[in-house]
N, CA, C and O of each residue as an XYZ file, in Angstrom:
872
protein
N       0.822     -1.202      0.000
C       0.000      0.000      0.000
C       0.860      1.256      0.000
O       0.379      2.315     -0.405
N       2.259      1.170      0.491
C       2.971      2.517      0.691
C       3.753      2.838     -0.646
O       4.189      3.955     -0.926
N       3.902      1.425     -1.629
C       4.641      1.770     -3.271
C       2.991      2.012     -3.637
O       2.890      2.955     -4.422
N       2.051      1.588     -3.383
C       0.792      2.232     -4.321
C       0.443      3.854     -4.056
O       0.200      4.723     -4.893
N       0.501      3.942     -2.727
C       0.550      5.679     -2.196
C       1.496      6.451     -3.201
O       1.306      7.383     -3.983
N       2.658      5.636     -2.840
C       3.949      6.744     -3.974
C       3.887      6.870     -5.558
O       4.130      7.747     -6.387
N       3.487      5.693     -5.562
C       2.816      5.781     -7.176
C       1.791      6.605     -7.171
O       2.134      7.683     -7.658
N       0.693      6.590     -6.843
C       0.067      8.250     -7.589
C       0.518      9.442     -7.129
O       0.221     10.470     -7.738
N       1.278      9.474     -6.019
C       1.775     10.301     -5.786
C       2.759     10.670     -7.614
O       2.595     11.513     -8.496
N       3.331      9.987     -7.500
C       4.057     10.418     -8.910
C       3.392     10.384    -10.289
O       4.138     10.751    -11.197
N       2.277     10.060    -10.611
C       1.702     10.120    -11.939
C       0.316     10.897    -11.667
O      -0.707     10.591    -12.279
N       0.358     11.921    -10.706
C      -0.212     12.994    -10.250
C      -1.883     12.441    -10.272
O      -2.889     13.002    -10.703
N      -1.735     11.356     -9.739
C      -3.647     10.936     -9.354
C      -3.641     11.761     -8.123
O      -4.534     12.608     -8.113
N      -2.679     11.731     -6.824
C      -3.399     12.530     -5.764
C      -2.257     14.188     -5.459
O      -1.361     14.441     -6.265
N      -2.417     14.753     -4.706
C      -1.472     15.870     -4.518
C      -0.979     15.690     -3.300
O      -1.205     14.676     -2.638
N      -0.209     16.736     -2.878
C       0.164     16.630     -1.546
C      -0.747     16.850     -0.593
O      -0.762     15.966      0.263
N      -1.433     17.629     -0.457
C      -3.010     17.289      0.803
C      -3.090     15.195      0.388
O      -2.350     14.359      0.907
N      -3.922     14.984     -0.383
C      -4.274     13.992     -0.482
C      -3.078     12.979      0.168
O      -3.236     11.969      0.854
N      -2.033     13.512     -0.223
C      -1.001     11.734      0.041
C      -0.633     11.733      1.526
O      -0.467     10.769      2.273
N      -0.564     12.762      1.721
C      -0.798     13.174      3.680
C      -1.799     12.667      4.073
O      -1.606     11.901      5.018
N      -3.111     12.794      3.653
C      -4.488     12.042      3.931
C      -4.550     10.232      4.349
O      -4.932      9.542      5.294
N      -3.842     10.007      2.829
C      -3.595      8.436      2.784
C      -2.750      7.956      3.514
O      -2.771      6.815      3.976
N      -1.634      9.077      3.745
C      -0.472      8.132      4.557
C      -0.492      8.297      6.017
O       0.443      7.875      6.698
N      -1.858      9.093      6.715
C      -2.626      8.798      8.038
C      -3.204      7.739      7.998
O      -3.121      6.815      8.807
N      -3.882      7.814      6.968
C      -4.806      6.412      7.065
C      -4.066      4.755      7.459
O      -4.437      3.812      8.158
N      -2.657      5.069      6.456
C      -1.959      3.604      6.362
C      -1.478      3.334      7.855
O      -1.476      2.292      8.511
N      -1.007      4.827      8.218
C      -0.484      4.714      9.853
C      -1.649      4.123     10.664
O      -1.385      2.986     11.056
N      -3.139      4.675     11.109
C      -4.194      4.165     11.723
C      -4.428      3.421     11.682
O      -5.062      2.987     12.643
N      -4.084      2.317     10.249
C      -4.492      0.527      9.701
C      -3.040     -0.315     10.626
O      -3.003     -1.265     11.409
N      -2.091      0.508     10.109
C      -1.386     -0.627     10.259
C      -0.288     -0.283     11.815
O       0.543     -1.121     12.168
N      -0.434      0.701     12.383
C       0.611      1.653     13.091
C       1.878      1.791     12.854
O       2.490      1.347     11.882
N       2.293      2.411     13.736
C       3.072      3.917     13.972
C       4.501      2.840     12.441
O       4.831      1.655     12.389
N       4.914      4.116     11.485
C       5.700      3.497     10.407
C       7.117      2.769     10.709
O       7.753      3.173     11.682
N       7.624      1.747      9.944
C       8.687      0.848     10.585
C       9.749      0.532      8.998
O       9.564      0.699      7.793
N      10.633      0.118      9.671
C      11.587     -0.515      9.064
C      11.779      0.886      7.712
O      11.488      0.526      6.571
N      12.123      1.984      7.848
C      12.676      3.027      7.312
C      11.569      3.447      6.296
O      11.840      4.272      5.424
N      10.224      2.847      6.401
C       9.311      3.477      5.783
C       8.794      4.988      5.771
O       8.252      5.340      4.723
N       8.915      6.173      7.069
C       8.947      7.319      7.002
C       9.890      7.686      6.412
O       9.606      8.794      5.957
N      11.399      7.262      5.992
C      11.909      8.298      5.594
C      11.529      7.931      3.884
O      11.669      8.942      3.196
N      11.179      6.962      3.254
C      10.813      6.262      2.290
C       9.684      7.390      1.914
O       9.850      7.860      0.789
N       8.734      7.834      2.533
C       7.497      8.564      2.502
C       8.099     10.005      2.379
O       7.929     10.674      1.360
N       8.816     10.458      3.468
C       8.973     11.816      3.643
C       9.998     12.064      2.023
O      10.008     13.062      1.303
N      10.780     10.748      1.852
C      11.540     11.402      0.239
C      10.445     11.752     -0.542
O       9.902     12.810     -0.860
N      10.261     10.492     -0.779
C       9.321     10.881     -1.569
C       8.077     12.014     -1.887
O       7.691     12.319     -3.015
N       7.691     12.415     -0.931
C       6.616     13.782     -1.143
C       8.140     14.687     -1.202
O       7.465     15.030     -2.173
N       9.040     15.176     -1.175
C      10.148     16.080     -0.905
C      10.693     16.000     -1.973
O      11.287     17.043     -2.247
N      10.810     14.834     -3.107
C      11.436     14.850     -4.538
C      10.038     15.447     -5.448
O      10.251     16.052     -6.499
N       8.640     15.232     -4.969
C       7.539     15.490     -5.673
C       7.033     17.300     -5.637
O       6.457     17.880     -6.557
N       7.286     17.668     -4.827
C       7.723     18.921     -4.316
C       8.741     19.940     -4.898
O       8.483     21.086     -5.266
N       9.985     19.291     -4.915
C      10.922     19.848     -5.544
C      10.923     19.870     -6.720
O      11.744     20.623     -7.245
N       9.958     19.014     -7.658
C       9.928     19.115     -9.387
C       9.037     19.922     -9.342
O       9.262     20.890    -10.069
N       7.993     19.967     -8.740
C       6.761     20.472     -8.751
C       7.287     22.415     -8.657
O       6.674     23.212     -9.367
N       8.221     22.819     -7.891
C       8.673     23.856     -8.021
C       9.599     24.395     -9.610
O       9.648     25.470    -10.206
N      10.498     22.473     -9.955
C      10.646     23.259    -11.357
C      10.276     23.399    -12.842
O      10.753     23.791    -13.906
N       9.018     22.794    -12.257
C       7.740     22.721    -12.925
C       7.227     24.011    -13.305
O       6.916     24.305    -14.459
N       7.158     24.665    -12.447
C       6.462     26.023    -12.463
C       7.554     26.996    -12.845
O       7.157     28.160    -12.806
N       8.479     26.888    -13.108
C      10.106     27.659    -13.394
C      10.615     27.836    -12.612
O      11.685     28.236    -13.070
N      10.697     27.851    -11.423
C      11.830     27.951    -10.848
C      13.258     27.277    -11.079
O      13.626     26.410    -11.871
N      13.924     28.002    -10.088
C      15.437     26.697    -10.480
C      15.700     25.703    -10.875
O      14.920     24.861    -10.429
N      16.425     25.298    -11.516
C      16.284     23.890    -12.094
C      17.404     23.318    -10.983
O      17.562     22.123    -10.736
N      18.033     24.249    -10.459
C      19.436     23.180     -9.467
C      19.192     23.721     -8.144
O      19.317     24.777     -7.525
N      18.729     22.349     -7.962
C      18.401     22.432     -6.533
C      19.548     21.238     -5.723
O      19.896     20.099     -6.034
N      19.788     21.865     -4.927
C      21.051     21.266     -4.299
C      20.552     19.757     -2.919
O      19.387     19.380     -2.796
N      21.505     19.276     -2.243
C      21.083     18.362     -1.637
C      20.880     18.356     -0.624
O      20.400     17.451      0.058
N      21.319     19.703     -0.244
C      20.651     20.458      1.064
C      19.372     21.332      1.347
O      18.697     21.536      2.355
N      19.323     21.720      0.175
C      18.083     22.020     -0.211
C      16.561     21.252      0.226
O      15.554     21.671      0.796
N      17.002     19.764     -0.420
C      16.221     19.172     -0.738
C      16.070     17.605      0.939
O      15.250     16.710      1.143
N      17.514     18.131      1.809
C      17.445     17.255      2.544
C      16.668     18.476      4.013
O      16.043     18.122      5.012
N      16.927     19.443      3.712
C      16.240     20.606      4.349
C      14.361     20.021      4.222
O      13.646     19.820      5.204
N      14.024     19.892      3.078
C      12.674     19.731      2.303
C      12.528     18.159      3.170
O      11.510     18.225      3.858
N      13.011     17.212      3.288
C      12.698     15.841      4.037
C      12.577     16.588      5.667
O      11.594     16.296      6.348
N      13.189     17.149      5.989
C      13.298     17.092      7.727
C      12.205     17.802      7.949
O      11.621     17.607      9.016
N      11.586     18.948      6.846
C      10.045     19.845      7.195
C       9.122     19.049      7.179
O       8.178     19.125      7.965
N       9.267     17.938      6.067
C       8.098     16.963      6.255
C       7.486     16.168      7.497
O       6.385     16.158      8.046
N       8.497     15.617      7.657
C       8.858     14.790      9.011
C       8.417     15.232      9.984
O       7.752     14.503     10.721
N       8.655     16.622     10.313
C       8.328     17.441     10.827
C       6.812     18.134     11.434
O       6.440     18.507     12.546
N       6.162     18.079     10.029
C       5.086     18.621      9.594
C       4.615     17.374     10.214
O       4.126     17.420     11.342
N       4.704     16.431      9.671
C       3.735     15.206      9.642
C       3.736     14.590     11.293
O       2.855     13.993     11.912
N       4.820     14.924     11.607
C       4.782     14.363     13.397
C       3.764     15.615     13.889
O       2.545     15.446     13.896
N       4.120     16.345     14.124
C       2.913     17.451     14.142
C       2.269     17.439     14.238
O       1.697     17.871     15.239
N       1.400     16.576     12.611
C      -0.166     16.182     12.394
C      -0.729     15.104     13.058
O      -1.918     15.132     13.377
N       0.051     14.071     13.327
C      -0.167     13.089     13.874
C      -0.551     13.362     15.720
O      -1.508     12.825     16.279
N       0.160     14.036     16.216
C       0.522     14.692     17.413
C      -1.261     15.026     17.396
O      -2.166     14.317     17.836
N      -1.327     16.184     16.809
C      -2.891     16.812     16.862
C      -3.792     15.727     16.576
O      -4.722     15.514     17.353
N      -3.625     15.015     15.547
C      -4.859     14.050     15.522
C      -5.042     12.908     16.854
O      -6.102     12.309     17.031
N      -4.043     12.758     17.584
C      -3.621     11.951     18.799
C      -3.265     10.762     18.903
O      -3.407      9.968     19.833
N      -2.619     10.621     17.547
C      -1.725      9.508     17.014
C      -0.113      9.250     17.964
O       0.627      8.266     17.944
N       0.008     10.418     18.660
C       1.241     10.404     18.937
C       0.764     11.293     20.385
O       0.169     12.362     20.514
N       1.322     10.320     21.376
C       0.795     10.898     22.700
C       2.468     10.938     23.669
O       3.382     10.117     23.594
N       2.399     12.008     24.400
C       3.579     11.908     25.263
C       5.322     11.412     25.017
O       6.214     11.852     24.292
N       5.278     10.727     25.627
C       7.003     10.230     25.327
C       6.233      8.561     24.317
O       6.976      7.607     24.089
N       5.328      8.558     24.048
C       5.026      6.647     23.610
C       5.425      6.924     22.425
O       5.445      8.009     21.845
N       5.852      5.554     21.967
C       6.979      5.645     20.717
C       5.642      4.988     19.775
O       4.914      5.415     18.879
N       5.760      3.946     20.396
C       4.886      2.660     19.742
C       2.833      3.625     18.996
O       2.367      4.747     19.192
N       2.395      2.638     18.355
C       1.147      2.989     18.284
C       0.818      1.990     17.060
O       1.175      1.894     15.886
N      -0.277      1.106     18.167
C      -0.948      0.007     16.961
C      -1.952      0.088     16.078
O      -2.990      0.641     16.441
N      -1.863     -0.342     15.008
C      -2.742      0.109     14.170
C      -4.046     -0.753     14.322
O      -4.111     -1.466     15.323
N      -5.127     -0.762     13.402
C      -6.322     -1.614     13.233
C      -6.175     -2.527     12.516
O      -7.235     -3.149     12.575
N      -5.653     -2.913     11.996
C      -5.341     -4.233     11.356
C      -4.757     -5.256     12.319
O      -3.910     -5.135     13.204
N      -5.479     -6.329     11.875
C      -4.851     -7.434     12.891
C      -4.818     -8.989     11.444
O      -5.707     -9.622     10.876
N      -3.677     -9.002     11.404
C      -3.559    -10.488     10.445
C      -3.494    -11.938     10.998
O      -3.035    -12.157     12.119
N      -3.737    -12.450     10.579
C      -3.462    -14.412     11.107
C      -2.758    -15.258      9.911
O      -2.832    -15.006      8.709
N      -2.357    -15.869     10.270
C      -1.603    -17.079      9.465
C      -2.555    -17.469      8.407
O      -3.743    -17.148      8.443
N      -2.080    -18.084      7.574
C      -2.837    -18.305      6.474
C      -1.864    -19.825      6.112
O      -0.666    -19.904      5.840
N      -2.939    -20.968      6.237
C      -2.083    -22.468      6.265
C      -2.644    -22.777      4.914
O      -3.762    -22.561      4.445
N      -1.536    -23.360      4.393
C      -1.667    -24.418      2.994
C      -2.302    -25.509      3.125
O      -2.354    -25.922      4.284
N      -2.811    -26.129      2.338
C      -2.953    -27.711      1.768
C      -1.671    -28.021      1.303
O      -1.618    -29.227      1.549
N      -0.477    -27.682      0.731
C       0.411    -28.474      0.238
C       1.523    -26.931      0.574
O       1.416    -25.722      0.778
N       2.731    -28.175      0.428
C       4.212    -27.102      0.843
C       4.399    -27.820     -0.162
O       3.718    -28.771     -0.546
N       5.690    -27.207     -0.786
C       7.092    -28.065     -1.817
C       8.380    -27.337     -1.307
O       8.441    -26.506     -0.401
N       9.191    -27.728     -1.926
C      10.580    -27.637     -1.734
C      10.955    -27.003     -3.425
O      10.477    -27.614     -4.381
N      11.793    -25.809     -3.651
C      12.735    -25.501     -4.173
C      14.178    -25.243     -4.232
O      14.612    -25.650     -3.154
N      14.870    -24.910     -4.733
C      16.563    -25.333     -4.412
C      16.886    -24.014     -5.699
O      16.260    -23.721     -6.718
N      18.220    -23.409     -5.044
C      18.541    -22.502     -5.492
C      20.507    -23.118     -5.944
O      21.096    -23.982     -5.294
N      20.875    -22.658     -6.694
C      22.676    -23.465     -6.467
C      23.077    -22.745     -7.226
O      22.919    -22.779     -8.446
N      23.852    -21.730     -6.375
C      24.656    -20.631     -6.773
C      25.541    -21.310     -7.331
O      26.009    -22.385     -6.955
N      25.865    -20.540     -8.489
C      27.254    -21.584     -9.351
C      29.101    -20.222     -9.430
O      28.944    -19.003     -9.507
N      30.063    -20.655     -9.401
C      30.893    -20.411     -8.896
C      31.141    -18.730    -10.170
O      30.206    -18.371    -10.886
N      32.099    -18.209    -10.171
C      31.941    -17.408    -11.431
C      33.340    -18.019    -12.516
O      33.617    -17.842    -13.703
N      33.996    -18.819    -11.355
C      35.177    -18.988    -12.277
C      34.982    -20.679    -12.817
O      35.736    -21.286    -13.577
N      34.188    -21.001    -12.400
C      34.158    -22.485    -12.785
C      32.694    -22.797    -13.212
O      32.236    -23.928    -13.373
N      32.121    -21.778    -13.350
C      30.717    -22.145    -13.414
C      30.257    -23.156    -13.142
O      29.554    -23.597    -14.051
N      30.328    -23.872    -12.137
C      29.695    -24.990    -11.042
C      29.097    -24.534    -10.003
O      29.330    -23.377     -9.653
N      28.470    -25.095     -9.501
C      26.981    -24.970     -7.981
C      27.590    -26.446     -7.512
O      27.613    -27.594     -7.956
N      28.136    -25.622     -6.182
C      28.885    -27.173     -5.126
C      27.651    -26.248     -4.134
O      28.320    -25.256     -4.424
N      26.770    -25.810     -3.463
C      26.017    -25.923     -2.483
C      24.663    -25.335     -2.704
O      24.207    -24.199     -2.569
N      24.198    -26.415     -3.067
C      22.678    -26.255     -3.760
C      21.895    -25.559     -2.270
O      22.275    -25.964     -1.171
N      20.750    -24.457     -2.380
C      20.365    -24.028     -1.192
C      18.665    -24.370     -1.269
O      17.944    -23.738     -2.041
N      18.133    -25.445     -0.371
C      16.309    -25.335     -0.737
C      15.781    -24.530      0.500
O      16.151    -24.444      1.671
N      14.859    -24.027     -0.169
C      13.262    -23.625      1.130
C      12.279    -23.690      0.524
O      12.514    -24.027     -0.636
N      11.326    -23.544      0.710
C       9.917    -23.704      1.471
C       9.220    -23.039      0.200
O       9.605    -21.986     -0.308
N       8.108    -23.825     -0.257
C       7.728    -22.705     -1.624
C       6.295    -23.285     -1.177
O       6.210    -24.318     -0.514
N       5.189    -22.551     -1.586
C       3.696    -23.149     -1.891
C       3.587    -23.552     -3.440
O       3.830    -22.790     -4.376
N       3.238    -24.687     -3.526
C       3.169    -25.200     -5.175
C       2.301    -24.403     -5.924
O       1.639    -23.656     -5.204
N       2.085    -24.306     -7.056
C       0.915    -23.942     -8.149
C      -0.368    -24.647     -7.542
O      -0.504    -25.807     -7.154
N      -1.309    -23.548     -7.579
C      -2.615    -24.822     -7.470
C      -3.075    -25.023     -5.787
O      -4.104    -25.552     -5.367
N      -1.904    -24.391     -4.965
C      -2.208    -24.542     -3.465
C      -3.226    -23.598     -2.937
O      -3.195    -22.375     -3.076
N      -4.114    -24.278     -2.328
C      -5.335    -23.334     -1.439
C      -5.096    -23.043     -0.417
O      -4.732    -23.934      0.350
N      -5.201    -21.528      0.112
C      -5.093    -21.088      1.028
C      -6.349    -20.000      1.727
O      -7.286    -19.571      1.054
N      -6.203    -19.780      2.725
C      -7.162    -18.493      3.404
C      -6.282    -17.529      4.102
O      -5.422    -17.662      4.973
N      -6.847    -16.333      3.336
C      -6.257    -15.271      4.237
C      -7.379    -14.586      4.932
O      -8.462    -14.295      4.425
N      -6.948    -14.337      6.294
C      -8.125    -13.766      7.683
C      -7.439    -12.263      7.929
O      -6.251    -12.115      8.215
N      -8.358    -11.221      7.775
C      -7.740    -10.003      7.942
C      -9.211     -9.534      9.395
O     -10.354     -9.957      9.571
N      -8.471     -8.648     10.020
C      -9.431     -8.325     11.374
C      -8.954     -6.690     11.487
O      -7.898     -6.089     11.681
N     -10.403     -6.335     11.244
C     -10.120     -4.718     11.633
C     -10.872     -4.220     12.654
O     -12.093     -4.328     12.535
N     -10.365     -3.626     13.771
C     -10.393     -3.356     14.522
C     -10.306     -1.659     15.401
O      -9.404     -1.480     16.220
N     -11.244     -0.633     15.127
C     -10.821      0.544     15.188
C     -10.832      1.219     16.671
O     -11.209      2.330     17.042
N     -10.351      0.269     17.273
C     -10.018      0.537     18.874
C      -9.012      0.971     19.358
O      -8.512      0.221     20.197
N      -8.332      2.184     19.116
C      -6.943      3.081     19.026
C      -6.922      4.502     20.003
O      -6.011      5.310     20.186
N      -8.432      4.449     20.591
C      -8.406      5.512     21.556
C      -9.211      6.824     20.670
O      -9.959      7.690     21.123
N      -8.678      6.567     19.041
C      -9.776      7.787     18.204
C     -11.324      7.408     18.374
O     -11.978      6.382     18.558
N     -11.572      8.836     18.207
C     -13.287      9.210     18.036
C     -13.601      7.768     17.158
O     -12.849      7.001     16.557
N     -14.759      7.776     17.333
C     -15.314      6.822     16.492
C     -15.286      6.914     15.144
O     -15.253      8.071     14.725
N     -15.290      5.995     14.280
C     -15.127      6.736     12.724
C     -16.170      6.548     11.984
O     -16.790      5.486     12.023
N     -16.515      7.568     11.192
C     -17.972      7.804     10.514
C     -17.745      6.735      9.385
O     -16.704      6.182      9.031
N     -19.095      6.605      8.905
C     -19.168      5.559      7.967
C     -18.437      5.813      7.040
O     -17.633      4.926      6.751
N     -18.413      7.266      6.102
C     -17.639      7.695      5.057
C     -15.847      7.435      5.608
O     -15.068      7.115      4.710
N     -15.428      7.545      6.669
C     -14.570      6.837      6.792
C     -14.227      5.461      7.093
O     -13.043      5.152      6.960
N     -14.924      4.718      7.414
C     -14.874      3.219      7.344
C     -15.206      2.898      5.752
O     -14.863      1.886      5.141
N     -15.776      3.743      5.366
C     -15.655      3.109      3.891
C     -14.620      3.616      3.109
O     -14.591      3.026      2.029
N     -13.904      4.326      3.196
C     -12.480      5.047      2.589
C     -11.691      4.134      3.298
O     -11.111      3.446      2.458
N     -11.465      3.880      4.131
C     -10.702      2.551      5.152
C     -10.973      1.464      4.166
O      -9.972      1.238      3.486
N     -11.885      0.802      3.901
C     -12.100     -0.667      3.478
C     -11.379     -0.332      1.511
O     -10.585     -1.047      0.899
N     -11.924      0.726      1.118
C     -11.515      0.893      0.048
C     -10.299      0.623     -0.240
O      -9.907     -0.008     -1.222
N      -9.387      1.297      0.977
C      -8.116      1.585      0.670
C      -7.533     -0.147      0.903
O      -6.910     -0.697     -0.005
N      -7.792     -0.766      2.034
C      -7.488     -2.375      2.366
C      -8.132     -3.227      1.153
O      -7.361     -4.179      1.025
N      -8.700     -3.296      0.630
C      -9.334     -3.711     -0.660
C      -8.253     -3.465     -1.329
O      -7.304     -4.234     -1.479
N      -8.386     -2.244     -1.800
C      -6.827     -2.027     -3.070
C      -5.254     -2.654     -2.805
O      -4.458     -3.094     -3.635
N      -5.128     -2.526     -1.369
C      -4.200     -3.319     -1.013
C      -4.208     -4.547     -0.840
O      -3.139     -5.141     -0.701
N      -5.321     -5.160     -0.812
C      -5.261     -6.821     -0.737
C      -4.802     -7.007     -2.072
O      -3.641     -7.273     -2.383
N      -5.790     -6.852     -2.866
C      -5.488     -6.869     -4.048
C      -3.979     -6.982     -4.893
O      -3.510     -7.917     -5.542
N      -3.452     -5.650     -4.599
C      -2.431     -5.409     -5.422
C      -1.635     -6.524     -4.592
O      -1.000     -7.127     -5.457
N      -1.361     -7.079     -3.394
C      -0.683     -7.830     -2.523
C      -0.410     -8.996     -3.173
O       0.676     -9.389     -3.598
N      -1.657     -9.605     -3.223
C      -1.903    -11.085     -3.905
C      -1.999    -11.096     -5.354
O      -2.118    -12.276     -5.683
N      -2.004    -10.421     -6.274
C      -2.464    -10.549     -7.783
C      -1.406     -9.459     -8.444
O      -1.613     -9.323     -9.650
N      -0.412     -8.719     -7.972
C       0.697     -7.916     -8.444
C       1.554     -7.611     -8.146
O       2.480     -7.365     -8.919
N       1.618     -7.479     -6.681
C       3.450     -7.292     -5.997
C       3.490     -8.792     -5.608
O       4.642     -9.226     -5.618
N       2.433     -9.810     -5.227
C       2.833    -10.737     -4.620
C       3.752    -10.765     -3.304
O       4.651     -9.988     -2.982
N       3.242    -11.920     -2.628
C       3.951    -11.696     -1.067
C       4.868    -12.835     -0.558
O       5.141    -13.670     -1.420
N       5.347    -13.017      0.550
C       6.677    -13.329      0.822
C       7.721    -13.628     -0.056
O       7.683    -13.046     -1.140
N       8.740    -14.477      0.177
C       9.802    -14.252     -0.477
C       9.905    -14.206     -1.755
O       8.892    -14.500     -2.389
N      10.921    -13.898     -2.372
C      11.338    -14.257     -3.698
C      10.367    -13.447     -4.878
O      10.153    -13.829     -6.029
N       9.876    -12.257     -4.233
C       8.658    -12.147     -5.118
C       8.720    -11.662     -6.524
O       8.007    -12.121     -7.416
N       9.935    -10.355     -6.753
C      10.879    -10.456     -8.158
C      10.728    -11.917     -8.744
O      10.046    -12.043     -9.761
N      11.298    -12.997     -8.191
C      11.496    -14.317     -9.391
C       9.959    -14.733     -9.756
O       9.761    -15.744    -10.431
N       8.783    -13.858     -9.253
C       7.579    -14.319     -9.735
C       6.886    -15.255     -8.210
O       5.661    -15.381     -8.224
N       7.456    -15.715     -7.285
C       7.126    -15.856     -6.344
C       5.470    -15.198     -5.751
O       5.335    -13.981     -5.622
N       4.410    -16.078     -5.462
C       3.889    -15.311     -4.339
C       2.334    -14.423     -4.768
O       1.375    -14.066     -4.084
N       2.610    -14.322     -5.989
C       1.031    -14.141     -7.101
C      -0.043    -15.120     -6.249
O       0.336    -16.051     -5.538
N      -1.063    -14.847     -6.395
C      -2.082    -15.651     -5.902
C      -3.602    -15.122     -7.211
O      -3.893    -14.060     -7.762
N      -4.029    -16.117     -7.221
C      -5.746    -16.070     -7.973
C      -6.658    -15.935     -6.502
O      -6.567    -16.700     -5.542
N      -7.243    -15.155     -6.580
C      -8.006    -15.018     -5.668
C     -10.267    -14.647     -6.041
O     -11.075    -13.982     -6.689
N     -10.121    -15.619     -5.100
C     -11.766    -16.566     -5.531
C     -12.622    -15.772     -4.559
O     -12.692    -16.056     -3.363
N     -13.416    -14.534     -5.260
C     -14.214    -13.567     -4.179
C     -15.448    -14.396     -3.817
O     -15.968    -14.426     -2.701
N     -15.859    -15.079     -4.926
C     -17.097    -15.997     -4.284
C     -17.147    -16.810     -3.186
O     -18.178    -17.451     -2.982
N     -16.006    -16.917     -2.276
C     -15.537    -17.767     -0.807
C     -15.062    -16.431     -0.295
O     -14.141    -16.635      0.496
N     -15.276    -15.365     -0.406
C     -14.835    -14.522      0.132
C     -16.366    -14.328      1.151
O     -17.526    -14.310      0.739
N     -15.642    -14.144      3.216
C     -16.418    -13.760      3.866
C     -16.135    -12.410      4.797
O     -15.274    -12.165      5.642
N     -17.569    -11.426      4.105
C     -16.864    -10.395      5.251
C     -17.785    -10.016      6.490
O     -18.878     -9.525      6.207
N     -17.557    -10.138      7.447
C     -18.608     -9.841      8.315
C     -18.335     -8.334      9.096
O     -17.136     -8.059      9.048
N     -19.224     -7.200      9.866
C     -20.840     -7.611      9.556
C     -21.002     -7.616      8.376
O     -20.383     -6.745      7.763
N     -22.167     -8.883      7.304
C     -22.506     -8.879      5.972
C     -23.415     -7.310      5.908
O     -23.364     -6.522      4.963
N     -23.855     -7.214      6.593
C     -24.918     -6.034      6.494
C     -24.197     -4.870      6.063
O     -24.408     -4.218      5.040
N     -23.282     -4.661      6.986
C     -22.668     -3.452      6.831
C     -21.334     -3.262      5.527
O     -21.253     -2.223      4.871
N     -20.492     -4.295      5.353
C     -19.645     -4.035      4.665
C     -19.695     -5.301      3.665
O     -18.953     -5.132      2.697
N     -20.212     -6.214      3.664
C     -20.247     -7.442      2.693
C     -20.023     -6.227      1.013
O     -19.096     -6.074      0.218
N     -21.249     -5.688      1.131
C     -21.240     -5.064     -0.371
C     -20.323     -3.836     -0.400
O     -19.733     -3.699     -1.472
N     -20.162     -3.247      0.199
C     -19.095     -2.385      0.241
C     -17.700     -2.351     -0.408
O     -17.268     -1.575     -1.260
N     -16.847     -3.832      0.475
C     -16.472     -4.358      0.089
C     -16.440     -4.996     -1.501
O     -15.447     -4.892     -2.222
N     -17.307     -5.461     -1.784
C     -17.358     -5.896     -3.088
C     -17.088     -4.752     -4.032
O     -16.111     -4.804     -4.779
N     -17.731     -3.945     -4.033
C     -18.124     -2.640     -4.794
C     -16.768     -2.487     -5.304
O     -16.451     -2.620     -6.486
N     -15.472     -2.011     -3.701
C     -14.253     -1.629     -3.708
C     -13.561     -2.675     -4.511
O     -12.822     -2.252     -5.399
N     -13.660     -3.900     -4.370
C     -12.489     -5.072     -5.073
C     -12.857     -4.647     -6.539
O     -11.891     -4.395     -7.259
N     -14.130     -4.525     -7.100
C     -14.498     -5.271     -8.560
C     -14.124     -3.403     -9.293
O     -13.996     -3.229    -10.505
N     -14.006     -2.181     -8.214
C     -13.463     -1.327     -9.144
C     -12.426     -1.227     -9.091
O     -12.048     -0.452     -9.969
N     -11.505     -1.662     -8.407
C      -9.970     -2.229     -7.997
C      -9.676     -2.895     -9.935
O      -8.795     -2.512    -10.706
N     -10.588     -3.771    -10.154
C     -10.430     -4.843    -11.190
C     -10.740     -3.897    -12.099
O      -9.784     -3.635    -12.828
N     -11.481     -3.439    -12.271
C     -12.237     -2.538    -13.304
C     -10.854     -2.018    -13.744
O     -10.766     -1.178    -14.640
């Protein structure tokens, strides 16, 4: 969801209000950002920014202080926002999001083998296997949302901008970036069968849901 954020961010589907919008939202789903994903975010709106100025004529040379000046306002800005919305309380570092995932078990495992081959002898003396799901393997994935974070309650128009946005990300997860390892070698694609798809409450989000996947597809 955070390379789909940066992508329209760059082929100008949303602006900077908007990608600030979304990239609260991803924080509230999933919490507080990890493994060097803020600074991943803050470049990025800060390189979109800086064209966007020489877009309009300004300078064309913009230096790297300039532009590392332009990351630390973000950062900045955005702790800020978070702060006011009450995402960020006191000295607490941590903050969990609404998403809650579970394991997702196979019907079948296989084994693949990798054997790096030498450069000067072009030979593979230590063949390496792990763990692959075969073609054809059925699985379930269980997603649990949960908007118990201490915020106001959230209006429907936002629970449905919420599901939209987890929709687009299931999606792109399983049917285009594909997930765990190896996912470059093609690894990790999944077909995914909405007619076994269950969302509960049915009342409230069953169709909702749907609506969001099939214009996802659209």
């Amino acid at each position: 969801m955070v390379q789909e954020l940066v992508s329209d961010l760059r082929n100008g589907k949303i602006d900077e209000k908007e990608f600030t919008e979304e990239r609260i939202r991803l924080y509230h789903l999933f919490g507080n950002e990890k493994d060097g994903t803020g600074d991943f975010l803050n470049k990025a709106l800060a390189h979109y920014l800086v064209r966007s100025r020489i877009n309009e004529g300004q300078s064309e040379q913009i230096s790297g202080k300039t532009l590392n000046s332009k990351i630390k306002e973000i950062a900045e800005a955005f702790k800020s926002e978070l702060v006011s919305r009450g995402y960020k309380q006191g000295d607490i570092e941590g903050f969990q999001g609404n998403l809650h995932f579970y394991p997702t078990y196979f019907d079948q495992i296989g084994l693949e083998v990798i054997n790096p081959h030498d450069r000067e002898t072009g030979a593979g003396k230590n063949p390496i296997y792990f763990e692959c799901v075969p073609e054809g393997t059925n699985g379930t994935f269980s997603l649990l949302f949960v908007p118990l974070t201490g915020q106001p309650e959230l209006s429907d128009d936002e629970t449905k901008r919420d599901l939209r946005a987890v929709a687009r990300g299931v999606k792109a997860m399983m049917t285009y970036y594909g997930f765990g390892a190896k996912t470059s070698s093609g690894f990790g694609v999944a077909d995914v069968s909405w007619d076994d798809a269950i969302i509960r409450p049915e009342a409230e989000f069953q169709q909702h849901w749907k609506d969001a996947w099939r214009e996802e597809a659209a």
